[in-house]
C-alpha positions as CSV (number, residue, x, y, z in Angstrom):
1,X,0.0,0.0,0.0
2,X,1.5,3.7,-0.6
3,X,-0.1,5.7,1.9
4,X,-0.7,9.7,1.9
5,X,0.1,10.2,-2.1
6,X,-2.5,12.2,-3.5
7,X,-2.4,11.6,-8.2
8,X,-4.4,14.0,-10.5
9,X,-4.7,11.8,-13.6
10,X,-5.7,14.6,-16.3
11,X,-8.1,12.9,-19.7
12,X,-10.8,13.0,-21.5
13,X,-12.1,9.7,-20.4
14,X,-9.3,7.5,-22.4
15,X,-9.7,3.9,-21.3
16,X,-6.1,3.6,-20.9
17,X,-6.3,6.0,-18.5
18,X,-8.9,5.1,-16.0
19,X,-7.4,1.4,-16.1
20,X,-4.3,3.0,-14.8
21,X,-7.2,4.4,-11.8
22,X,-8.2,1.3,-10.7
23,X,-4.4,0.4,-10.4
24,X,-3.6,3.4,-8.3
25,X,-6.7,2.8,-6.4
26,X,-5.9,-0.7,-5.5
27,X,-2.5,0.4,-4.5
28,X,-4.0,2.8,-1.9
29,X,-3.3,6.2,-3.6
30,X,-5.7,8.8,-3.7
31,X,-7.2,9.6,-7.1
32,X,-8.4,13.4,-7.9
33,X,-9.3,13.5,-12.0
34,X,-9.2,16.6,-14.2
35,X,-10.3,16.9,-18.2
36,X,-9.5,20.7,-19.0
37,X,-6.4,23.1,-18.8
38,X,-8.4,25.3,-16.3
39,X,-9.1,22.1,-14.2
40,X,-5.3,21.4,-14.3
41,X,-4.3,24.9,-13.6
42,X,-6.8,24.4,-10.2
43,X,-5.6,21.5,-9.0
44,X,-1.9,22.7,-9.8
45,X,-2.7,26.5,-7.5
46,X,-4.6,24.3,-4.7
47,X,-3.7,23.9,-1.0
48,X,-3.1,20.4,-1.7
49,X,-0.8,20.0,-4.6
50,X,-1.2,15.9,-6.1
51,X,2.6,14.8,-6.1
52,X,2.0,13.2,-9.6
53,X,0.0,14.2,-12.2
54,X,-0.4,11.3,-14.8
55,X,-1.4,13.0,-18.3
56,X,-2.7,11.4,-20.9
57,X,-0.4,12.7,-24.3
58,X,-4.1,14.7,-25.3
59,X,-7.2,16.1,-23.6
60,X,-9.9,18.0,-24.3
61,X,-8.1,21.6,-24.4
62,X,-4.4,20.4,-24.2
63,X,-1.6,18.0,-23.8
64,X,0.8,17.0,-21.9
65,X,3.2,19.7,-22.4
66,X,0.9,21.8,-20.8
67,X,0.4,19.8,-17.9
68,X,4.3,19.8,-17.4
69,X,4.5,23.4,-17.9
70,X,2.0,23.6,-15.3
71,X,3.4,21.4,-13.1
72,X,6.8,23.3,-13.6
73,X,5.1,26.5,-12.2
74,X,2.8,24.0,-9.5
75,X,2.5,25.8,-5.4
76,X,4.4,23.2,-4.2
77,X,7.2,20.2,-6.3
78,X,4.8,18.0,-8.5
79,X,6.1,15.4,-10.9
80,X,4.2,14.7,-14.1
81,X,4.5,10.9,-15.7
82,X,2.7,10.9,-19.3
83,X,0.6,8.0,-20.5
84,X,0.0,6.7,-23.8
85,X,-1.4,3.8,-25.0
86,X,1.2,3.2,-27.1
87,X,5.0,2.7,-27.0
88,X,6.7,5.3,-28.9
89,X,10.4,5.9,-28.3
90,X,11.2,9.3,-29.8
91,X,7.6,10.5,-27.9
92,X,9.5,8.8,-24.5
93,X,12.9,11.2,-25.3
94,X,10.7,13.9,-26.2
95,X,9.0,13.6,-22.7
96,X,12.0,13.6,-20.8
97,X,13.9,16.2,-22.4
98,X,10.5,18.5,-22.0
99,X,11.2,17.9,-18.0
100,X,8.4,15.1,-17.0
101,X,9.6,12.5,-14.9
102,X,8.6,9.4,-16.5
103,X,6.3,7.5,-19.6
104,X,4.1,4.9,-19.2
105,X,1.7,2.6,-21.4
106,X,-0.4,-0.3,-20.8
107,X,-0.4,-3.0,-19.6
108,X,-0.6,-1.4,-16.0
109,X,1.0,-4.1,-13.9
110,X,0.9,-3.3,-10.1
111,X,4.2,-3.8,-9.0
112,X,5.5,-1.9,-11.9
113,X,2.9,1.0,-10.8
114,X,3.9,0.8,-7.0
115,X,7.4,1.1,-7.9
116,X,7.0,4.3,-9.7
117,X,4.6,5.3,-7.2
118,X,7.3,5.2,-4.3
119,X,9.9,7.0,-7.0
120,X,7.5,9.8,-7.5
121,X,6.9,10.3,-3.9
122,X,10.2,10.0,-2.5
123,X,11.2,12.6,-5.5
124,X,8.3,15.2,-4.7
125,X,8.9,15.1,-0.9
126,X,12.5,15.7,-1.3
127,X,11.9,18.5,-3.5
128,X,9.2,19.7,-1.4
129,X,11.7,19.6,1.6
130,X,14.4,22.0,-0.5
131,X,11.8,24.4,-1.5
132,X,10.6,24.5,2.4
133,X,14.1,25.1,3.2
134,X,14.3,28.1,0.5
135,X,11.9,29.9,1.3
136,X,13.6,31.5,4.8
137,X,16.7,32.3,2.9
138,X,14.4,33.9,-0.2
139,X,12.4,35.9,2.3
140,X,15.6,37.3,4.5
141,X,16.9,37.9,1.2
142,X,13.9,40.3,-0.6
143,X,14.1,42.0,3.3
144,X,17.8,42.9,2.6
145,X,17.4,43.9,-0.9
146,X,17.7,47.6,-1.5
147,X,14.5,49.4,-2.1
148,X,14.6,51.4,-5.4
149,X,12.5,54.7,-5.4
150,X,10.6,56.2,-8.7
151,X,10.6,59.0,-9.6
């Protein structure tokens, strides 16, 4: 069981997608779903930012570049994994070089799912603990700053 891991999994009701749901859900993760940019962009501002977003590669207003853009700019450290239904190496390289943290396709095995569920949330928490940490020394640091005057 993974405990405490909140997902957004972002479609347009693709099949693919809400198999990879049931997965997650067996495994004990908590499921949130989202099928517009604006829905994203909500999730992504909330109190509670998911620690993975799993994009499908389209949705109704978007894809998944948008989602890691998104997640790029999230509250708090997010990782994005993008799923496809099908393999597709140069869309895997293109993924990764864009910044998201993994690809995935069917056939969702659970241990293969668990394992990149305790990846994911071992990578957001220590993220989340260095942003934590900057946030004192950015603060002290805009106090210190020299205050310009207009004009």
């Amino acid at each position: 069981m993974i405990d405490n891991v909140c997902a957004l999994l972002v479609h347009d009701n693709s099949v693919h997608v809400t198999q990879l749901v049931l997965v997650l859900e067996a495994l004990g993760v908590k499921c949130r779903e989202a099928a517009t940019f604006s829905a994203v962009m909500e999730e992504l501002n909330s109190v509670r930012v998911p620690q993975v977003v799993f994009t499908d590669t389209l949705y109704a207003d978007g894809d998944w570049k948008d989602v890691v853009h998104l997640a790029q700019g999230a509250r708090q450290a997010t990782n994005v994994v993008v799923v496809s239904r099908l393999e597709d190496v140069r869309l895997y390289l293109d993924i990764i070089d864009f910044g998201a943290f993994d690809f995935i396709t069917p056939p969702y095995r659970e241990s293969d799912v668990s394992h990149l569920m305790r990846c994911v949330a071992r990578n957001a928490a220590s993220r989340r603990k260095d942003q934590g940490r900057m946030l004192p020394r950015l603060a002290t640091a805009a106090a210190a700053a020299p205050r310009l005057e207009c004009a």
